[in-house]
N, C-alpha and C positions, 0 to 999 in steps of 0.2 A: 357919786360912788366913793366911796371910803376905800380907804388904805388896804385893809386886809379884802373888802371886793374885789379890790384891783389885783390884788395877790390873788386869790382865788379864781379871779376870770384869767388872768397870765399862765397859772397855776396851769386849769382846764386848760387853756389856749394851747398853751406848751404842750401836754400832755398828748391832745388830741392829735396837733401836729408829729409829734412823736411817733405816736401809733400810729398816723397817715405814714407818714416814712416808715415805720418800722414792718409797716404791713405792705407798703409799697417795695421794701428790701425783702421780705419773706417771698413776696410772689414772685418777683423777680429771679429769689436763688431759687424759687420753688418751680419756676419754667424753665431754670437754667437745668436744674436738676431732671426736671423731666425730659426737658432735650437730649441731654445727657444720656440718659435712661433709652430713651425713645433710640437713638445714633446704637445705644450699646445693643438691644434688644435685634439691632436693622443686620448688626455686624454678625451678630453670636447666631442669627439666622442663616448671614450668607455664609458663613465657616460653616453650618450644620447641614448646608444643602454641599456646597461645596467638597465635604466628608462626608455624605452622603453617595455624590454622583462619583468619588474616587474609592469610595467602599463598593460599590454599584460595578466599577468598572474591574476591580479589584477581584471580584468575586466572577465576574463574566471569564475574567482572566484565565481565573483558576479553574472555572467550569470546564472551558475549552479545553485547559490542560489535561484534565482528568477525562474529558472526552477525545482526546487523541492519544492520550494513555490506554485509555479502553479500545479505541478504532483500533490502535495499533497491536495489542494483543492480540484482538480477536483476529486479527490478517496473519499474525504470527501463527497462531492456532488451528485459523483456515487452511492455511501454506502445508503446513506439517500434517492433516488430515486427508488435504488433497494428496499429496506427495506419497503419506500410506496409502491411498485407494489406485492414485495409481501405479504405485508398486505391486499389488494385489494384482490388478487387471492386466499389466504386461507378464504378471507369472503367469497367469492364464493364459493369455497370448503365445506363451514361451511353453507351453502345454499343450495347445491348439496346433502349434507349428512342429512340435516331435510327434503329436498325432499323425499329422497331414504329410510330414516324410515318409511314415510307416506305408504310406497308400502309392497303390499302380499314378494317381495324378500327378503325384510327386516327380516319380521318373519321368511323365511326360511333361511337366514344366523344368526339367533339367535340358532334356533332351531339344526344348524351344528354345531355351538360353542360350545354351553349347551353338545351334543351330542361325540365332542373332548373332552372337558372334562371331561366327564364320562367315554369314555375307558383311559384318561391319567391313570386318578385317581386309575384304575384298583382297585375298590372295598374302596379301603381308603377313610375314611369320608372325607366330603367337602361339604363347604358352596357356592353356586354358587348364583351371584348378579347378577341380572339385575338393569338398569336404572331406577329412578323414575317418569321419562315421560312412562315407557313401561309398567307401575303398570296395567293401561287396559288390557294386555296381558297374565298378570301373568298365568291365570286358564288355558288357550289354547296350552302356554306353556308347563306349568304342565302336563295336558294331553298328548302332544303332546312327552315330553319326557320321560314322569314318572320319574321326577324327582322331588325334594319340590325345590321351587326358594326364596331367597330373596328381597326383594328391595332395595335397597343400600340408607345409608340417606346421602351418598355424588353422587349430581350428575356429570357421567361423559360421559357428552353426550350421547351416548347410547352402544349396543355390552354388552360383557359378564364381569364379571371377578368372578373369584373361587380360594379359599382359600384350601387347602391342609394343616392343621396345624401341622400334627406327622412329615411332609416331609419339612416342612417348603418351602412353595409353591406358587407361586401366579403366576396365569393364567389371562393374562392381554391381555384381547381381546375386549377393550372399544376404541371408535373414539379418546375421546378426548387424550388417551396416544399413538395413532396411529395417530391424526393429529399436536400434540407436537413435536411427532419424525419426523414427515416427514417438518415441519416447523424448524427444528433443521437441517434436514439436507439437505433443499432447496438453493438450490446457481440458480445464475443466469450465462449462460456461455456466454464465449464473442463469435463473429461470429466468428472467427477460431477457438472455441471450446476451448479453454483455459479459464481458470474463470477468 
């Protein structure tokens, strides 16, 4: 082999070698690279689920919010619609009850009260009040119970009330603390019976 073969087989030798390494260094930054690639692709994934399930949560958040923004209105709405109906239906109550004084049953549920309360009383002094719309009645009363009656100078709508003062007592058989309490304790129930 002569001088310049040998330079030319060095030459290729070299060369070959070269490109073995150089292609052996390619593949190598070219795995490095992909690994790379591959770890950034694995990350940019768990950040996008990640910003995902806190957008996901974020949102349930706000849903909830704006669903007891709304609950809460409509109970506001509710409340204030009940509140006028039954405003409404104890006016009519309160229209029912200046009826039902107009009538003969009237003075006979007066005249049973007046009458409770004289056997409560069992003999103990007592001041018993009527109404001062019922002041026309007083004498009929009287008669009709033998008992003295007063008139009361606070009106409460009508019915009895009686004082017991040794016993410290009060006989409280007037509409208006009978339709306070039934307006105090008036609810409206929902169609499955739940309030």
């Amino acid at each position: 082999m002569t001088l310049e073969e040998k330079i030319a087989h060095l030459q290729t030798t070299s060369m070959e070698e070269a490109r073995a390494e150089g292609n052996a260094i390619i593949d190598t930054y070219r795995e490095a690279l992909e690994k790379v690639l591959q770890d950034h692709k694995e990350e940019a994934l768990r950040q996008s689920e990640t910003r995902i399930k806190a957008e996901t949560v974020s949102a349930k958040q706000q849903l909830n919010q704006a669903m007891a923004r709304s609950q809460l209105e409509l109970k506001r709405r509710q409340g204030k619609v009940q509140l006028e109906l039954k405003d409404k239906i104890f006016d009519e109550v309160n229209d029912l009850v200046n009826k039902f004084m107009e009538t003969e049953a009237y003075e006979d549920y007066l005249i049973k009260c007046i009458q409770k309360a004289i056997s409560f009383a069992a003999g103990d002094p007592m001041v018993i009040y009527i109404n001062p719309s019922d002041e026309t009645r007083r004498s009929d009363l009287e008669d009709a119970t033998g008992t003295r009656l007063t008139v009361s100078a606070e009106d409460f709508t009508g019915g009895i009330r009686a004082v017991i003062r040794n016993r410290n007592i009060l006989i409280d058989n007037s509409f208006k603390t009978a339709l306070r309490n039934e307006y105090d304790k008036f609810i409206f129930l929902g169609g499955d019976g739940v309030a």
